[in-house]
Backbone bond lengths (Angstrom), bond angles and torsions (degrees), N, CA, C in turn:
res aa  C-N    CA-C-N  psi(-1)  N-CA   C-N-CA  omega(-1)  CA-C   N-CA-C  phi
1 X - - - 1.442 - - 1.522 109.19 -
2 X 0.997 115.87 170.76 1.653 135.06 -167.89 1.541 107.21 -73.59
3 X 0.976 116.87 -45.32 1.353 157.92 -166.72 1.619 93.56 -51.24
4 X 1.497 94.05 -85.24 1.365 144.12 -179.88 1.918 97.97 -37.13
5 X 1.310 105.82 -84.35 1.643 95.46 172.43 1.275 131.90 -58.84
6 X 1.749 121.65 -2.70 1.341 127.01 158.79 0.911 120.35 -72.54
7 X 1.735 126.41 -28.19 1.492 114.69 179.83 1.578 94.26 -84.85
8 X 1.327 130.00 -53.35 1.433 107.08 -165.58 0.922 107.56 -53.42
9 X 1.514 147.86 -63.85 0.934 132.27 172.50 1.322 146.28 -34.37
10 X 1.778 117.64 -22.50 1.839 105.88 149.76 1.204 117.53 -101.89
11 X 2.011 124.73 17.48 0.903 143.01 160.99 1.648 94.27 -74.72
12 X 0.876 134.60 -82.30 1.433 149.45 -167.55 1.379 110.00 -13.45
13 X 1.639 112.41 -57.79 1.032 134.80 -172.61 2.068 117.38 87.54
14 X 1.194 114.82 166.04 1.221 108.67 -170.59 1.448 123.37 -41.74
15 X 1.497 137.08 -31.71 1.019 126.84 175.77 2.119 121.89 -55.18
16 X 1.333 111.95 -1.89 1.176 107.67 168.30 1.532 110.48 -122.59
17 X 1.495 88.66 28.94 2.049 81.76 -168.64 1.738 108.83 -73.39
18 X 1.427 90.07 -21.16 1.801 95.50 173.10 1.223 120.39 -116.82
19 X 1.388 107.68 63.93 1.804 126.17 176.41 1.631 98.58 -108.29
20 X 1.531 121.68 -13.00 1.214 109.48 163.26 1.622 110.84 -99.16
21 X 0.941 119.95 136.34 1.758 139.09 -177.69 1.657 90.51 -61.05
22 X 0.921 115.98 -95.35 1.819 141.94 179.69 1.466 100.96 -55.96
23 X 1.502 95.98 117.36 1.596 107.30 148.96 1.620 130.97 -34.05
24 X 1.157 91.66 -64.52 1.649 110.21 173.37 1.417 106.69 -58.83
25 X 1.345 132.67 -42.35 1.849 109.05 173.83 1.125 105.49 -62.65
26 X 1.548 121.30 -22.36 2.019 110.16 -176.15 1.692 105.19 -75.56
27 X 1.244 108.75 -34.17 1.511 115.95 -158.38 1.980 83.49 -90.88
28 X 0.986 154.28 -40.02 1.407 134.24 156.68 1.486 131.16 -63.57
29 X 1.344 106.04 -1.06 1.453 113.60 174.02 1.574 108.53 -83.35
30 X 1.276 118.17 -73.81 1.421 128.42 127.12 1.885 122.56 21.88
31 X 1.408 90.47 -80.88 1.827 102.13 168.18 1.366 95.38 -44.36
32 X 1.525 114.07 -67.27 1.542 133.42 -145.12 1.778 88.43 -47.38
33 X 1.594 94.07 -52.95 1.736 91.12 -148.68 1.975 102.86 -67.57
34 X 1.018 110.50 -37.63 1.528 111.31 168.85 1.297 129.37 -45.65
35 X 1.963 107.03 -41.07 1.133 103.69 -172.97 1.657 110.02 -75.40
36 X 1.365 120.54 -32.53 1.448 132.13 154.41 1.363 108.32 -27.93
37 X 1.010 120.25 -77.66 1.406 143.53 -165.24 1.897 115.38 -52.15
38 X 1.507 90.33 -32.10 1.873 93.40 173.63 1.680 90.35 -102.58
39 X 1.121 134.05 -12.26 1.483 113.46 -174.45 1.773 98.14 -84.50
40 X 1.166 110.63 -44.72 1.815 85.18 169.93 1.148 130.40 -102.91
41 X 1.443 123.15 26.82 1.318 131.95 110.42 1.308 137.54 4.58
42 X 1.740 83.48 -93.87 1.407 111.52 165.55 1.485 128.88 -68.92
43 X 1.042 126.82 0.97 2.077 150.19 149.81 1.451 92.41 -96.37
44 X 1.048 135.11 -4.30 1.648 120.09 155.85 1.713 124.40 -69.22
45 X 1.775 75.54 -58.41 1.698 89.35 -175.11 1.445 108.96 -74.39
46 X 1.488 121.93 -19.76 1.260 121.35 -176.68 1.738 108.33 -74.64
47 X 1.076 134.70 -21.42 1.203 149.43 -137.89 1.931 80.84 -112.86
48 X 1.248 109.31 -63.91 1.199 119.88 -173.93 1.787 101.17 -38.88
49 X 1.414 114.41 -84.79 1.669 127.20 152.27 1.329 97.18 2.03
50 X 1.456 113.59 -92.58 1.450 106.02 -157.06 1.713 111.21 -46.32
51 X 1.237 116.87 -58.66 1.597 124.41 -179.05 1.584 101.02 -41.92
52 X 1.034 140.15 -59.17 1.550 160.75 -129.91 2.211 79.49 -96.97
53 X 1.296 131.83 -40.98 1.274 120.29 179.02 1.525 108.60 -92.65
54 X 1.391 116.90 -33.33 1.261 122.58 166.60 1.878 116.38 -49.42
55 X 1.143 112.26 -31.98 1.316 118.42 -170.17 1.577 94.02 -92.57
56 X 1.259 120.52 -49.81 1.501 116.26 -178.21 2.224 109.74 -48.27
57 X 1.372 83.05 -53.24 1.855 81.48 176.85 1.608 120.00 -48.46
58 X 1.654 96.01 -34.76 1.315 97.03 -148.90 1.698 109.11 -79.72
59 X 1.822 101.22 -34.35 2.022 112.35 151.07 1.356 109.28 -57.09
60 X 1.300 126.21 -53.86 1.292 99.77 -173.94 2.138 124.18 -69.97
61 X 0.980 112.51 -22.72 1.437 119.90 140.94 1.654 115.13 -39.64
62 X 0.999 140.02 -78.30 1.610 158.92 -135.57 2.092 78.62 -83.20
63 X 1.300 106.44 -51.99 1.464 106.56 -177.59 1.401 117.78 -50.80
64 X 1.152 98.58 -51.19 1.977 118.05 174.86 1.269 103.29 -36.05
65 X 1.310 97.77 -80.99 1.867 114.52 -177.11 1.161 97.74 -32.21
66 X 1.465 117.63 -74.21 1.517 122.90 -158.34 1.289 101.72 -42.77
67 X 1.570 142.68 -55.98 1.389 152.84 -152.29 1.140 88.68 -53.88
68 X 1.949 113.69 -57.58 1.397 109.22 -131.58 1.416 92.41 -89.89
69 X 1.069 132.86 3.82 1.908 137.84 -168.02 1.463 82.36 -107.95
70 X 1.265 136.05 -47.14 1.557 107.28 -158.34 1.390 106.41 -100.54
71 X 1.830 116.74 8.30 1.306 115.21 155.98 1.276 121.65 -71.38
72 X 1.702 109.16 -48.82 1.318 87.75 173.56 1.053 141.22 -87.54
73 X 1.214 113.64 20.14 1.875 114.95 -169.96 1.982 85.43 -99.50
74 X 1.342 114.85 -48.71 1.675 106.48 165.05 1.465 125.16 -26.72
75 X 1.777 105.51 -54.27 1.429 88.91 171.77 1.167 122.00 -91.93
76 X 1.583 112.59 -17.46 1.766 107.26 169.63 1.450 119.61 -44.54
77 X 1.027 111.39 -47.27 1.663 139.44 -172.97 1.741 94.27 -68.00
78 X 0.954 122.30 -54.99 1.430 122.26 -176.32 2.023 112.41 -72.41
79 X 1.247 111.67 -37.27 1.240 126.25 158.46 1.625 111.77 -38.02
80 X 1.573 101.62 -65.08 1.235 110.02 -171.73 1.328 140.53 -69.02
81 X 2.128 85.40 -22.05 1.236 93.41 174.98 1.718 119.74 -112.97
82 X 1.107 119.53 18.58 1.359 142.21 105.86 1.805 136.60 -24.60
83 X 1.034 96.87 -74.47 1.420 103.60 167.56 1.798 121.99 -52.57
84 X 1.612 88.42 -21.12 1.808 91.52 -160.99 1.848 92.01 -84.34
85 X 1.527 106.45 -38.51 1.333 109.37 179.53 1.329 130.79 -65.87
86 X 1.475 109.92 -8.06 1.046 124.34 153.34 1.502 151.75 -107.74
87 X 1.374 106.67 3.16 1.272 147.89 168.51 1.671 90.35 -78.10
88 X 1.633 127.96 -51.61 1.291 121.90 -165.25 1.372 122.92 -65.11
89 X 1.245 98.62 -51.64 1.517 144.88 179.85 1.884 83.67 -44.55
90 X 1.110 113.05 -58.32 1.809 116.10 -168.48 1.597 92.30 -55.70
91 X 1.361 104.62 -70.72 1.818 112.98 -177.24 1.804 107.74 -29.74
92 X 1.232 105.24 -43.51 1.667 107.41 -159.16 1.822 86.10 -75.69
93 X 1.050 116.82 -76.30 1.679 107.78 -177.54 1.900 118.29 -47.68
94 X 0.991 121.87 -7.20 1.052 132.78 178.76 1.741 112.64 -82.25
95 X 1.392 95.34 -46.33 2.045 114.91 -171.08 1.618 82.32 -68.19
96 X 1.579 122.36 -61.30 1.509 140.42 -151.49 1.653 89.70 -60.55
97 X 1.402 139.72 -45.47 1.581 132.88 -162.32 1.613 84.79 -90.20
98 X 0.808 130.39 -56.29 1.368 132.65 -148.36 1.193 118.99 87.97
99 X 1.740 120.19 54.28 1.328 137.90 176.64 1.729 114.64 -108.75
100 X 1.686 91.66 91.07 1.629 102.73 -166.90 1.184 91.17 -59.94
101 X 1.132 126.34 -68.15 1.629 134.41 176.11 1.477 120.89 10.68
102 X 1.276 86.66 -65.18 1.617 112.27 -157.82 1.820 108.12 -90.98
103 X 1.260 99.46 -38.24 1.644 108.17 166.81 1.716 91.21 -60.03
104 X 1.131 115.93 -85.24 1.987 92.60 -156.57 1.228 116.48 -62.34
105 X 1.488 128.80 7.74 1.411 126.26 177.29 1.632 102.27 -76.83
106 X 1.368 95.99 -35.99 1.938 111.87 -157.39 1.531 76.15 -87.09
107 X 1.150 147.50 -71.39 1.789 148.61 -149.37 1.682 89.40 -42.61
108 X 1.523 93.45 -64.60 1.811 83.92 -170.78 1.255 129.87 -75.05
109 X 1.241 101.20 -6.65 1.824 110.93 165.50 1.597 100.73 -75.39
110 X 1.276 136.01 -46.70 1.420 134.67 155.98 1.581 120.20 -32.45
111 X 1.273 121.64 -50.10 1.380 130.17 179.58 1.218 112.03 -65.76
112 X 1.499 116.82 -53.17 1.594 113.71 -177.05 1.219 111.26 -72.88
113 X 1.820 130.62 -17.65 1.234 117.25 174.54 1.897 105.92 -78.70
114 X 0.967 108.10 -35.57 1.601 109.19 160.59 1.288 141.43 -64.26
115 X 1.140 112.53 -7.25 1.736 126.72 147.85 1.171 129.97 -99.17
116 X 1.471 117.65 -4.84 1.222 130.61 156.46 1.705 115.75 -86.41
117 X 1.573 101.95 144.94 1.637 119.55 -140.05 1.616 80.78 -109.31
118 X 1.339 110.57 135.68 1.902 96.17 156.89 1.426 123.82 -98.75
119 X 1.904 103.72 14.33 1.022 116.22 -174.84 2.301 107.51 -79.42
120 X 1.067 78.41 -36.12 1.417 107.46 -176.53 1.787 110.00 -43.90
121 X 1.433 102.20 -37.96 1.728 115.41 159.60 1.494 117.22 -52.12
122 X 1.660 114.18 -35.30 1.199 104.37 -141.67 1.929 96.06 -73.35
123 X 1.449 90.05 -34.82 1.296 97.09 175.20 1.697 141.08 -41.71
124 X 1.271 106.19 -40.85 1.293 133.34 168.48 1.530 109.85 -70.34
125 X 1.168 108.91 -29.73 1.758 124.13 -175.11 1.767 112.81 -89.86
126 X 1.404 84.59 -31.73 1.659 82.86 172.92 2.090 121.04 -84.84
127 X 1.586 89.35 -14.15 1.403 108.43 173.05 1.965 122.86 -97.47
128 X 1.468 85.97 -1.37 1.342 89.49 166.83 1.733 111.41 -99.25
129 X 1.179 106.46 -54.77 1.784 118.78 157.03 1.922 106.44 -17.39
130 X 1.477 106.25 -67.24 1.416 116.28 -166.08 1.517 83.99 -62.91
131 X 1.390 145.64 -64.28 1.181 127.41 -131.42 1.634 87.05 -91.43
132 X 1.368 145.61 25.32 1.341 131.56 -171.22 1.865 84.40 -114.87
133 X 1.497 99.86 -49.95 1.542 96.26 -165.26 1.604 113.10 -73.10
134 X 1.777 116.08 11.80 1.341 107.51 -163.33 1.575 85.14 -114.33
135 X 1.172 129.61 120.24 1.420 147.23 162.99 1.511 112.75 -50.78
136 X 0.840 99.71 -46.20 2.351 102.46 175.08 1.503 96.08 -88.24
137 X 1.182 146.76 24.46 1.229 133.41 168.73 1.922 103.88 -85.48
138 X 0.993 87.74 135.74 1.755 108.85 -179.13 1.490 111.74 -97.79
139 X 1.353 107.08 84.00 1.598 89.49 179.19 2.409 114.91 -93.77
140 X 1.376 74.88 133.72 1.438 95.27 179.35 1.858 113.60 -79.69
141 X 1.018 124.82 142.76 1.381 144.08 -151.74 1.653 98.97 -125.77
């Protein structure tokens, strides 16, 4: 390559500086090796580009997710803590009548909402996601 006999050649050092006869084969070797030299270059920077948009897709992806995971745990969390304020709210009118009844009905409706995970969704959510983006997925009814 062009390239290739330009470096040996100012590798070499002066004793081969006149192995070309003609000026002009040194001064087109020269061209040769430059024009090499900016063409993968330019498959450098292009290469660079692609990686540099590849990485942009791939955050803005990771962002998505993130949104859509820390949306729903926002309203899970808000759901839940909702539910708890009103689960209480039952207890407090319950203590106030003196409806034992209804206090340990509501206590253990309190407990089971408190051993229940809202993480436990995500799972089912991340398996509904997979089965939306998978084209051969067979969904059963």
């Amino acid at each position: 390559m062009a390239t290739e006999a330009f470096v040996e050649l100012l590798e070499s050092g002066s004793e081969h500086m006149f192995m070309y006869k003609n000026p002009l084969e040194c001064f087109n070797e020269i061209i040769s090796a430059y024009k090499e030299c900016e063409k993968v270059a330019q498959q450098e920077r292009t290469k660079r580009r692609e990686i540099t948009a590849w990485e942009k897709t791939k955050i803005a992806e990771i962002q998505a997710k993130r949104d859509l995971v820390m949306g729903y745990l926002d309203r899970s969390f808000d759901e839940r803590a909702e539910n708890f304020r009103c689960l209480f709210e039952v207890v407090d009118r319950a203590i106030t009548t003196g409806d034992n009844q209804q206090l340990a009905l509501t206590l253990n409706s309190i407990t089971e909402l408190a051993q229940s995970s809202p993480f436990k969704d995500l799972a089912s959510l991340s398996s509904v996601k997979a089965a939306l983006e998978d084209p051969n997925h067979v969904w059963e009814f």
